[in-house]
N, C-alpha and C positions, 0 to 999 in steps of 0.2 A: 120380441116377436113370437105371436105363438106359435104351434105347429100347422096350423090353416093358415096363417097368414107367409107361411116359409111355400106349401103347395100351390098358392095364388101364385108367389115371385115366380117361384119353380113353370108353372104353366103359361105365367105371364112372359117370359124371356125364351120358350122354347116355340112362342111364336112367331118370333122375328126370323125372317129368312133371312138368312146371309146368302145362299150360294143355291141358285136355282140350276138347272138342265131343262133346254125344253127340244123335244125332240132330236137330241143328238145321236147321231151316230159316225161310224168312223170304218171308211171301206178300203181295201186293201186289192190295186189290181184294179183291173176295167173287162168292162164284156164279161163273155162269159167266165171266164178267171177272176172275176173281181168276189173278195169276201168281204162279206159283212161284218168284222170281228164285234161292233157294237152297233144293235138296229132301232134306233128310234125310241131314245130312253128319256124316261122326266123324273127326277126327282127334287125333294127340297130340302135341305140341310138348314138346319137352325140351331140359331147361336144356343150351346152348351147342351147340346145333342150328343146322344153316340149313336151313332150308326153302323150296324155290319152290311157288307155287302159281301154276299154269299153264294157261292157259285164252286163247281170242278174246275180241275184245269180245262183250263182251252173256253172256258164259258166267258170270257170278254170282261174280266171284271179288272186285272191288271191293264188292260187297254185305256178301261174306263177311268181310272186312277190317272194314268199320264197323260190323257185329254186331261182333266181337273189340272194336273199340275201345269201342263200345257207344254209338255214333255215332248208330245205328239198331236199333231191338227184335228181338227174339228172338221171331218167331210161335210156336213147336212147338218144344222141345227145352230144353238148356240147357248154359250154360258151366259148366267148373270150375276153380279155383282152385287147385292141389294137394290135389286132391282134394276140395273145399268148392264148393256151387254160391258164383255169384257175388254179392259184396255191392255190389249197384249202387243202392239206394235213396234214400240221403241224400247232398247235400252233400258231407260228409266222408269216405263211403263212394265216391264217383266220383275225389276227390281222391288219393284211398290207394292207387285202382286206377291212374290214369294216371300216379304215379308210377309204378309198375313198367312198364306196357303204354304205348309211346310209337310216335308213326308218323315216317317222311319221307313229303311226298305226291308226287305227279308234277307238280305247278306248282306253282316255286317262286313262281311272280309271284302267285297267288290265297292262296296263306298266313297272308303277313305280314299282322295289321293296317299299315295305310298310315299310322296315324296313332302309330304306335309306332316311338320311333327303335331302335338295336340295342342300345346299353343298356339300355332297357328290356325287350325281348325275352329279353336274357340274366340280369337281374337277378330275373324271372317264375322263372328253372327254378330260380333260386339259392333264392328264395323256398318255389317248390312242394318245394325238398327238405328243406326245415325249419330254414332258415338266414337267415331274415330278419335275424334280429338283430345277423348278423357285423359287424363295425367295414366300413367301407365300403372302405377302403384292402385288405381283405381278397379282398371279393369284387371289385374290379379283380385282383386276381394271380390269381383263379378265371377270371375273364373271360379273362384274357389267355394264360392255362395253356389252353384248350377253341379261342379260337381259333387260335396256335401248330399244334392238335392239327389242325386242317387247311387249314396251310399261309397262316391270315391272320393279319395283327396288326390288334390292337384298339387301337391307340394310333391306327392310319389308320382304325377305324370308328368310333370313340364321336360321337357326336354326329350320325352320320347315318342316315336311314332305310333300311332293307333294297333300295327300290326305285331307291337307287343305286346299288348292286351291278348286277353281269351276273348272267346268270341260273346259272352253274356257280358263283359267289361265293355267292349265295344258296344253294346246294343247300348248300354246306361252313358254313355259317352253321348250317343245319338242324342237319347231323350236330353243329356244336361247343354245342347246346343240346343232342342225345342226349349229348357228352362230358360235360357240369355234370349233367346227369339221373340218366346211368347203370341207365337200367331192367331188369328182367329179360329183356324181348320188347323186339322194335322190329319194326314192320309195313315194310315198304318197298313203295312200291304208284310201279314202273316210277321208282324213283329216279333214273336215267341216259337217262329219254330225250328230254329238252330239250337235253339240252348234248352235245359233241363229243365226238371218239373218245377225245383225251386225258383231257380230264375226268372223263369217264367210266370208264378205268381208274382215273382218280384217286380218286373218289369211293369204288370200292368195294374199291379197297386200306383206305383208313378206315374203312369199315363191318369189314372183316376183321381189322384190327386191333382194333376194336371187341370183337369176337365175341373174338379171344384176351385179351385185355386182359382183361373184365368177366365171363368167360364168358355174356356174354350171347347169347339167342336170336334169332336174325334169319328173320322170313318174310318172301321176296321173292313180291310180286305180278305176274307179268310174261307175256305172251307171246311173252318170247323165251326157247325152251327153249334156244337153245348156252348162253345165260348161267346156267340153271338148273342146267343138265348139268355147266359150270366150277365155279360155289360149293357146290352144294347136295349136303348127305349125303343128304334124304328129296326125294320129288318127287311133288307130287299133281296130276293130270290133270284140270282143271276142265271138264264139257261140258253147258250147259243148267243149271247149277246142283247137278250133281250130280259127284262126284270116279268116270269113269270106271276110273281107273288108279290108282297108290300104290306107292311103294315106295321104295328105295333109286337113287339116281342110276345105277348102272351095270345094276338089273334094270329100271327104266323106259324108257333110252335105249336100251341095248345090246342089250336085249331086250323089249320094249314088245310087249303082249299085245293091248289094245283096238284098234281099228281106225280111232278117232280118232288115238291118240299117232302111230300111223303114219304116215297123214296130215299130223298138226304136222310130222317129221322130213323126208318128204319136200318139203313145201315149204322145209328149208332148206337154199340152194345149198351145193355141196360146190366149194371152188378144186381140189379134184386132179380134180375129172370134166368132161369139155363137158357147158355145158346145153343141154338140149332145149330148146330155143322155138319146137318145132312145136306147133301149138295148132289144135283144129277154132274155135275161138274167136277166130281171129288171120287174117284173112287176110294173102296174100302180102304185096298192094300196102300196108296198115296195117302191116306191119310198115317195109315199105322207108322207108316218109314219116314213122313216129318214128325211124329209125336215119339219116333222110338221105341213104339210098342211091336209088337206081336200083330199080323193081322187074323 
């Protein structure tokens, strides 16, 4: 296959919607008390996309997550399925759905059940994928294949809880239950920000390998746009609950239209430029006595 014909596949497969939004949102409260936390949002997710979704706190983008996962209801609008509103009603209809649609959360330590050792954890997604019944010696070389796939052996975890892990142990625990799942989507809501610099490349080298692997779809939750800017082909601009900005990584960064996205960029420090930390917000002397100087 040449290299134009790898870009054709590449463009040809990022057209297929999996996972539409059409004007959803999600209110909190009635009358005058009632919030808006997500206001009438659409977007379209396509199979072996990444997407960031980008927003501060409080800007509605973890809301918007647990609508998709359906964590939390749908006030006004609705999801689709390739093309089919969503079947979330029954039991077996939720089940069928989180097989495909999987998260990592931002704390690994409030996840786990406590009372679940990690065989049991991983034996759950062997199960959710329709493979209870495999010989048991089987799903150990499943187990041991997923965790391998980030960098642990499960020969040194079986028998113990998750919450003996560190907390970057935990997070690759996460991902090696997306490795046994293999869903269509996987939400990632600030998957790297408990753990350290290293880890954190390491993590989402396995998320990317992920994404070429399975062609699966990855939405990242984050407000850090350099990380969104580095992974992401689409990038949506979360503000208030509403997706100010959209687009392609290099027309949202390199050229960013709203006057929020500007804002997010300029508060991120640039090493080739000195910073300003002259601030009307800063006096002299408060600056000298956090740096330890002399004013």
């Amino acid at each position: 296959m040449t290299e134009t014909d790898r870009v054709k596949v590449k463009r040809r497969e990022l057209t297929d919607t999996f996972l539409e939004g059409k004007n959803m949102s999600k209110v909190y409260g009635m009358g005058r008390k009632a919030n808006r936390a997500v206001d009438n949002v659409n977007f379209k997710f396509r199979r072996g996309e990444i997407v960031s979704i980008v927003g501060e706190s409080g800007s509605g983008k973890t809301t918007l997550a647990k609508m998709i996962l359906g964590l939390t209801s749908i006030t006004e609008g609705q999801l689709e399925v390739h093309g089919q509103p969503r079947a979330f009603g029954t039991t077996a209809e939720k089940r069928e759905y989180w097989k495909n649609i999987q998260a990592i959360f931002q704390d690994p330590f409030s996840t786990y059940n406590v009372f679940s050792k990690i065989d049991k954890v991983l034996l759950n997604c062997i199960e959710l994928r329709g493979q209870k019944n495999l010989p048991y010696a089987q799903k150990v070389e499943i187990m041991t294949e997923a965790c391998s796939f980030v960098n642990l052996r499960f020969a040194e975890l079986t028998n113990k809880y998750p919450f003996e892990l560190s907390g970057g142990q935990m997070q690759r625990l996460m991902i090696a239950r997306i490795y046994i799942l293999k869903p269509k989507l996987l939400i990632a809501d600030e998957p790297t920000s408990m753990v350290d610099a290293c880890s954190r490349a390491t993590i989402l080298d396995m998320l990317l390998k992920l994404r070429d692997e399975e062609d699966m779809t990855i939405v990242f939750i984050t407000h850090d746009i350099g990380l969104a800017y580095y992974v992401s082909d689409t990038i949506y601009i979360m503000k208030s609950g509403q997706f100010v900005e959209q687009g392609t990584s290099d027309e949202v960064i390199l050229n960013p239209k709203s006057d929020y996205t500007k804002r997010l960029l300029s508060d991120v420090p640039s090493i080739y430029e000195p910073w300003d930390l002259s601030s009307d917000d800063v006096e002299e002397d408060e600056f000298a006595a956090a740096s330890g100087g002399d004013s």
